[in-house]
C-alpha positions in Angstrom: -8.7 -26.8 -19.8 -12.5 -25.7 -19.6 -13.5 -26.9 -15.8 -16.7 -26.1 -14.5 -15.1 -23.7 -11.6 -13.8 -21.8 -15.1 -17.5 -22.2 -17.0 -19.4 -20.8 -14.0 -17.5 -18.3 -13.6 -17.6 -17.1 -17.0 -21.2 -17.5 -16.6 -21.8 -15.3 -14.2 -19.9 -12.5 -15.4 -21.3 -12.2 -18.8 -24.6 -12.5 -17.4 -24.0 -9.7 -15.0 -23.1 -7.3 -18.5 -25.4 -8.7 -20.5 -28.9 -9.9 -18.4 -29.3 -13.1 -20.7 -29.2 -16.6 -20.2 -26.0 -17.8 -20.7 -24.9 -21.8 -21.1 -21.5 -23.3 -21.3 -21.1 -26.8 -22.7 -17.6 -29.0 -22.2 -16.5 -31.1 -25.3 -19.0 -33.7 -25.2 -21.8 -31.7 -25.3 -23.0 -32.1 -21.7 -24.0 -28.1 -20.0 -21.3 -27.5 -17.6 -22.6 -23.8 -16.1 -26.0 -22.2 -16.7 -27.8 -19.2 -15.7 -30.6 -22.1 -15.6 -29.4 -24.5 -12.7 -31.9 -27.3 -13.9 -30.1 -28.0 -16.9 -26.5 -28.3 -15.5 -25.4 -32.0 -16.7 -27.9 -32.3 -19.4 -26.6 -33.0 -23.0 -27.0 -29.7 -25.3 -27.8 -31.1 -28.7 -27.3 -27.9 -30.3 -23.9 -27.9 -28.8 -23.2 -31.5 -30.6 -23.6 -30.2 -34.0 -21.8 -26.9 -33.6 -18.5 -29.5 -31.8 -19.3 -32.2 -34.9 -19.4 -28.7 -37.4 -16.9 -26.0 -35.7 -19.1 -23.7 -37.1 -22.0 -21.0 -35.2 -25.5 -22.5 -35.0 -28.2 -20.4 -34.5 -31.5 -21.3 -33.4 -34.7 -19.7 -33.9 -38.4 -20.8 -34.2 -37.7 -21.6 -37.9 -35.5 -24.6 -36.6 -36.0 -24.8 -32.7 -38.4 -28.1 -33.5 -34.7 -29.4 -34.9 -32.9 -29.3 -31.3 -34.3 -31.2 -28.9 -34.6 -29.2 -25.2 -33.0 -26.4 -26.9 -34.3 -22.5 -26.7 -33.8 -20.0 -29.3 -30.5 -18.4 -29.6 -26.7 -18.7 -30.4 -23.8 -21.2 -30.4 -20.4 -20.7 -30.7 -17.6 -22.7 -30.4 -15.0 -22.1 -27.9 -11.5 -22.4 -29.2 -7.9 -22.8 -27.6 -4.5 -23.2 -29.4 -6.9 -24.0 -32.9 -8.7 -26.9 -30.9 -12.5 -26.4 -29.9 -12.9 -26.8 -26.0 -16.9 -26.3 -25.7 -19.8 -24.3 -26.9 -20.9 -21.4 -25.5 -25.0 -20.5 -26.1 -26.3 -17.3 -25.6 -30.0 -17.4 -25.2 -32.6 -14.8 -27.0 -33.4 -13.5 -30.2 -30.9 -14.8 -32.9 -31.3 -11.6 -34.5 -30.0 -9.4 -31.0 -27.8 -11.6 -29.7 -26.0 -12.3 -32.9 -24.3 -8.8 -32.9 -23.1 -9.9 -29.2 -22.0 -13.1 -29.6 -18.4 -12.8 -31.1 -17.9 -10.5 -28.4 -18.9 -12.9 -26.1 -17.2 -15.5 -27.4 -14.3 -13.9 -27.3 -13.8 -12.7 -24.0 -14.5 -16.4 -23.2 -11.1 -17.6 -24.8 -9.4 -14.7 -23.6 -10.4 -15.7 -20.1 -9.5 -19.3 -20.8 -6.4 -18.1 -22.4 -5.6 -15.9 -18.9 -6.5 -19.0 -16.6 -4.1 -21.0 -18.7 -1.4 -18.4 -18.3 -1.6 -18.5 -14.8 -1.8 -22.2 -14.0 1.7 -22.7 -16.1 3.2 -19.5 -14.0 2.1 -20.9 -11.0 3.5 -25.0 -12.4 6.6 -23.4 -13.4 7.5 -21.4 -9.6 6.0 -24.7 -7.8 8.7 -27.1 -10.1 11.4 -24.0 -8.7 10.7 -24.6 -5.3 10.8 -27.9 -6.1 13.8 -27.9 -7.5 15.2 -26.0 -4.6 14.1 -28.2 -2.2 15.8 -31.1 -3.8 19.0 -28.7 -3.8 18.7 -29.1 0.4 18.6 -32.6 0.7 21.4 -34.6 1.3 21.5 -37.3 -1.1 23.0 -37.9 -4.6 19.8 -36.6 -6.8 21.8 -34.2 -9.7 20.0 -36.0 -12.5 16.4 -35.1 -10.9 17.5 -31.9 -10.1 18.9 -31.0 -14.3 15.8 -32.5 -15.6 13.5 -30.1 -13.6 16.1 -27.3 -14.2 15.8 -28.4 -17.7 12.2 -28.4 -18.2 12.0 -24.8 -17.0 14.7 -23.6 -19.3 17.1 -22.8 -16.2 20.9 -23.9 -16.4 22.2 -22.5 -13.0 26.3 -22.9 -12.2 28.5 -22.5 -9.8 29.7 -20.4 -7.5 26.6 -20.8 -6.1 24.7 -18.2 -3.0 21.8 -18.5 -0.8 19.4 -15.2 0.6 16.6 -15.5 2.2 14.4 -12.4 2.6 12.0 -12.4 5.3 9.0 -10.5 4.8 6.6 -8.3 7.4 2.8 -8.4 7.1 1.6 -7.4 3.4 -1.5 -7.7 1.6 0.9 -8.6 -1.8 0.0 -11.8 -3.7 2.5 -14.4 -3.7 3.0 -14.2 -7.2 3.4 -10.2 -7.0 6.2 -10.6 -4.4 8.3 -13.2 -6.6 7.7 -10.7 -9.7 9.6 -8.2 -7.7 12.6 -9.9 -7.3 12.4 -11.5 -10.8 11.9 -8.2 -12.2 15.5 -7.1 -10.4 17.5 -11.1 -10.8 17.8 -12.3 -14.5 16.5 -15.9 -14.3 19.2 -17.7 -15.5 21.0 -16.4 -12.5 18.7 -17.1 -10.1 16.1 -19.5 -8.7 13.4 -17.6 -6.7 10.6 -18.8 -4.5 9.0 -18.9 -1.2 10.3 -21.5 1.6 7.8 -20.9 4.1 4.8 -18.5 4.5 6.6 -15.3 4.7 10.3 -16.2 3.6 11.5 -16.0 -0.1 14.3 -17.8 -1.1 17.0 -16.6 -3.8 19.6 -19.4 -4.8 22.4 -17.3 -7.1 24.3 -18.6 -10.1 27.3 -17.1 -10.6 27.1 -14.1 -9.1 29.4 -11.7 -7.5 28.2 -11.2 -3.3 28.5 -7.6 -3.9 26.0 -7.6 -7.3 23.8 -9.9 -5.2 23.8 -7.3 -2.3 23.1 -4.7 -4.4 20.1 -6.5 -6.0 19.3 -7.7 -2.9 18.9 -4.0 -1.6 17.0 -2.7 -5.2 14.1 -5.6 -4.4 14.1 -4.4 -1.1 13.7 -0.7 -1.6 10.1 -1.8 -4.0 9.0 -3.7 -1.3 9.7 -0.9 1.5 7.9 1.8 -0.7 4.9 -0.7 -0.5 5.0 -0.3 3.7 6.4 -4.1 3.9 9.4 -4.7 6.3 12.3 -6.5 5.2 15.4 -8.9 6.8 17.6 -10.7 4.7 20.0 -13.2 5.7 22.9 -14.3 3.6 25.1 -17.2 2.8 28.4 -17.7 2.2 29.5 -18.8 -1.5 28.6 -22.8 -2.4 31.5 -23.7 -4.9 29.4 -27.1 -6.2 25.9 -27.8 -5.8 26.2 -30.3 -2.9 27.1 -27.3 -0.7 24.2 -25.0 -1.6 22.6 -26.7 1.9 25.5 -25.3 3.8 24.7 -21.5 2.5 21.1 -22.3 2.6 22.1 -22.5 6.8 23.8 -20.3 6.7 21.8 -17.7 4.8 19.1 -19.0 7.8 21.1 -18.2 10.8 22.3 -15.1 9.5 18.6 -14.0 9.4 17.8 -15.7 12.8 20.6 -14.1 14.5 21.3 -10.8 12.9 20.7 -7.6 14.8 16.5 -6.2 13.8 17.8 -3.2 12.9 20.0 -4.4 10.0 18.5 -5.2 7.2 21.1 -7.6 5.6 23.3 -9.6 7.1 25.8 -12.1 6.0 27.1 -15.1 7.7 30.3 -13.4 7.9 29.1 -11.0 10.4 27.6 -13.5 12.6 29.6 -16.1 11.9 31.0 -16.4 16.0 27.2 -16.8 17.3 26.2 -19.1 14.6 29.2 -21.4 16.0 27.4 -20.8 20.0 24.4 -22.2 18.3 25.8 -26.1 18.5 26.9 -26.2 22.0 25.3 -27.3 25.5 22.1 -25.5 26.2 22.8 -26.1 29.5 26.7 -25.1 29.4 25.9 -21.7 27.6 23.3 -20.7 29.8 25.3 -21.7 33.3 28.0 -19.3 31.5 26.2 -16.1 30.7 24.5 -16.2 34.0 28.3 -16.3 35.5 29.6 -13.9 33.6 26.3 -11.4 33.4 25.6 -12.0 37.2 23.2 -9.7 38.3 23.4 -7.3 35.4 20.4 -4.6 35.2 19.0 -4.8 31.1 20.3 -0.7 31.0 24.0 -2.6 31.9 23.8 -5.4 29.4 22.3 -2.5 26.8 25.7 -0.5 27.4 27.7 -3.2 26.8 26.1 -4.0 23.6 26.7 0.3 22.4 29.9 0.3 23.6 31.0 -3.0 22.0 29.3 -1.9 18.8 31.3 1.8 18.9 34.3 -0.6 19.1 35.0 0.7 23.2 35.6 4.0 22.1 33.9 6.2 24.9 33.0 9.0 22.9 31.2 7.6 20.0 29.2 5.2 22.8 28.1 8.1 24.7 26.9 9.8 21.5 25.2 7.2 20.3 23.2 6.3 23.9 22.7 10.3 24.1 23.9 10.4 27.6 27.1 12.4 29.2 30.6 10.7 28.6 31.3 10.1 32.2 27.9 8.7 32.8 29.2 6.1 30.6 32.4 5.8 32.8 30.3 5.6 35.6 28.7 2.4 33.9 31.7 0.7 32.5 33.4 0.9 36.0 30.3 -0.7 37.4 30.1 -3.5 35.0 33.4 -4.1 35.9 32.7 -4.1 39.8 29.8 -6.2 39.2 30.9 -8.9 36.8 34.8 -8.9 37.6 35.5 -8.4 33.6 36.8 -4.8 32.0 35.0 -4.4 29.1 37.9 -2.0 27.8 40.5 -4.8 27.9 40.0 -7.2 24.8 40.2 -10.3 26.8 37.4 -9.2 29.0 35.5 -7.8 26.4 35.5 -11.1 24.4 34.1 -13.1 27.6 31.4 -10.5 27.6 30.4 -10.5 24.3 29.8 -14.1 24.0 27.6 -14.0 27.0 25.5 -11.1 26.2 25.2 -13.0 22.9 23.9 -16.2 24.3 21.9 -14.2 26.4 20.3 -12.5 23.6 20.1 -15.8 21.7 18.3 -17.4 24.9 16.1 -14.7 25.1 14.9 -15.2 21.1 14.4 -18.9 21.6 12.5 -18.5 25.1 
C-alpha cells in the first residue's frame, strides 16, 4: 500500500510546507523516500523500534548515541485500516517538531487513504469494462461474467440496451466523464465505461428506451455546458445476454452512420443503411455512380433536403432558404440528368439509397 512512488511523493510535499528533512520508512524498516538521497535503502533503526512498539519515538541528544545512523527528531507510525504500514521521521528539534508531527502524520494516512480510494475506483471501472468486454464475445462465458458482476455488487437483467456516446476533444479526466453519467444512471441499471479513447459505453438493465433517451440527453446536456461535443448511437433492445453483441453493433453503426447534426440516433433510424453496409463494395459503388451520374454536390445536397422535408416543396425551399421554383428548377434537372423523379416514391427510394452509399463511401474514403 505504501510504494515508494506514494513515499516520495509525500516527501516532497511536506517538505515544501514545512522546510525539514523528512524520511519515510516501509514496514521493514528500510528508508523508502528522503529529503537526504544518500540514505534511500538504508535500514532506519529508529524506525524498527517504533514498528516493534507502534508507539512515537523521539530522538534527541539525550538518546541519539541509542540509534545507530539516526539524527535527532520524531517517529511516528503510519497506520492504515488499524495496521502500521511505515514510519514517518521528521528531522529537528524534538521539542519543535513535536507540535508538528501528528499533523504530519496525519495528512500522511489521509494521502495513503486517498491513493487507496482511487486505485479500488479505478479496479472496480477496469473489472466493468471487463465485464463488458466479455459481454461482446461470442462464446458461452455466463459464469465469468456473474462472478465479475458479483464482485462489484452489480446484478444487471434483461431487457438489455447498448449506447455508445462519442465524445469531442475535452480536457475531462476519464474518471470525471464516467462520474457524469454515473451521477445520471443508477448502477444497478447500468454498466458504464470507456470502449476506446474517446467512446463511453452504457450497457442498460431493464430500462425503458425512452428513460434511457432521456438520461442519455441529461448526461449530455453536463457535458455540452462543459464545451464538449456529443454523438450517441443507440441499440436496439437485447432480450438475453447473448444478444447484448447485436445492440452493441448496432448501438456502433448507428453512431457511424447517423447524420452529424443529430445528436442521438437509434438503429431504428438508420436501420436501411446499416443493411447497405454488408453488400459488395464494388456492387454499391458501380450503383450510386449509375444512378448519381454526373450529379453536381449542390444536386445531391437537394436531394438530401428535399428527401428529409418528406418531398414537400415548400418546407425544402424553406429550409435551403432559396425561392420555391428554384427548387423546381432543381428537381426537374435531377430528373433530366439521372432519369429518376425524386417526387415519385419509386424513384425516390433508388435515389436515396445511392446518395446514401455515396455518403457512406465518402466517410470510409
Amino acid at each position: 500500500m505504501l510504494t515508494q512512488e506514494m513515499a516520495k511523493e509525500i516527501v516532497e510535499q511536506t517538505m515544501i510546507r514545512l522546510n525539514r528533512n523528512i524520511n519515510i520508512m516501509d514496514e521493514t524498516g528500510t528508508i523508502i523516500a528522503s529529503g537526504n538521497p544518500n540514505r534511500i535503502n538504508q535500514i532506519h533503526f529508529g524506525a524498527l523500534e517504533v514498528l516493534r512498539s507502534g508507539q512515537p519515538l523521539i530522538i534527541n541528544d539525550s538518546n541519539l548515541h541509542e540509534w545507530n545512523g539516526a539524527h535527532p527528531g520524531i517517529n511516528l507510525p503510519i497506520q492504515f485500516q488499524n495496521l502500521i504500514i511505515g514510519v514517518i521521521g521528521i528531522t529537528g528539534d524534538s521539542n519543535e517538531v513535536r507540535e508538528f508531527g501528528e499533523l504530519v502524520k496525519m495528512i500522511t494516512e489521509m494521502m495513503i487513504h486517498q491513493s487507496f480510494i482511487a486505485a479500488q475506483l479505478e479496479w472496480r471501472q477496469r473489472l466493468k469494462e471487463q465485464v463488458f468486454e466479455d459481454l461482446l464475445k461470442d462464446r458461452d462465458n455466463i459464469d465469468t461474467i456473474k462472478q465479475r458482476l458479483n464482485l462489484l455488487g452489480i446484478d444487471i437483467e434483461d431487457p438489455y440496451q447498448v449506447g455508445l456516446v462519442e465524445l469531442g476533444i475535452n480536457q475531462l479526466k476519464n474518471t470525471e466523464i464516467i462520474q457524469i453519467f454515473e451521477d445520471t444512471f443508477v448502477e444497478k441499471q447500468a454498466l458504464i465505461g470507456f470502449s476506446n479513447a474517446n467512446r463511453v459505453f452504457i450497457l442498460t438493465s431493464n430500462m425503458p428506451e425512452t428513460r434511457f433517451m432521456q438520461k442519455l440527453a441529461a448526461a449530455s446536456k453536463q457535458l455540452n455546458s462543459k464545451n464538449i461535443s456529443v454523438r450517441i448511437g443507440i441499440g436496439s433492445i437485447a432480450s438475453d445476454q447473448t444478444c447484448i453483441r447485436h445492440s452493441y453493433q448496432e448501438s456502433l453503426n448507428a453512431l457511424l452512420l447517423g447524420s452529424n447534426e443529430q445528436m442521438i440516433t437509434t438503429y431504428a433510424e438508420i436501420e436501411m443503411k446499416a443493411l447497405l453496409v454488408h453488400l459488395d463494395e464494388r456492387a454499391k459503388r458501380q450503383f450510386s455512380s449509375r444512378v448519381l451520374g454526373n450529379l453536381s454536390e449542390k444536386l445531391i445536397e437537394t436531394i438530401e433536403h428535399f428527401f428529409a422535408a418528406n418531398l414537400n416543396i415548400g418546407e425544402c425551399a424553406t429550409k435551403m432558404y432559396i425561392h420555391r421554383n428554384s427548387l423546381v428548377y432543381r428537381i426537374k434537372k435531377i430528373k433530366e440528368l439521372t432519369g429518376y423523379n425524386p417526387q415519385l416514391v419509386s424513384d425516390a427510394i433508388t435515389l436515396q439509397l445511392a446518395v446514401w452509399i455515396d455518403r457512406m463511401s465518402e466517410k470510409q474514403d
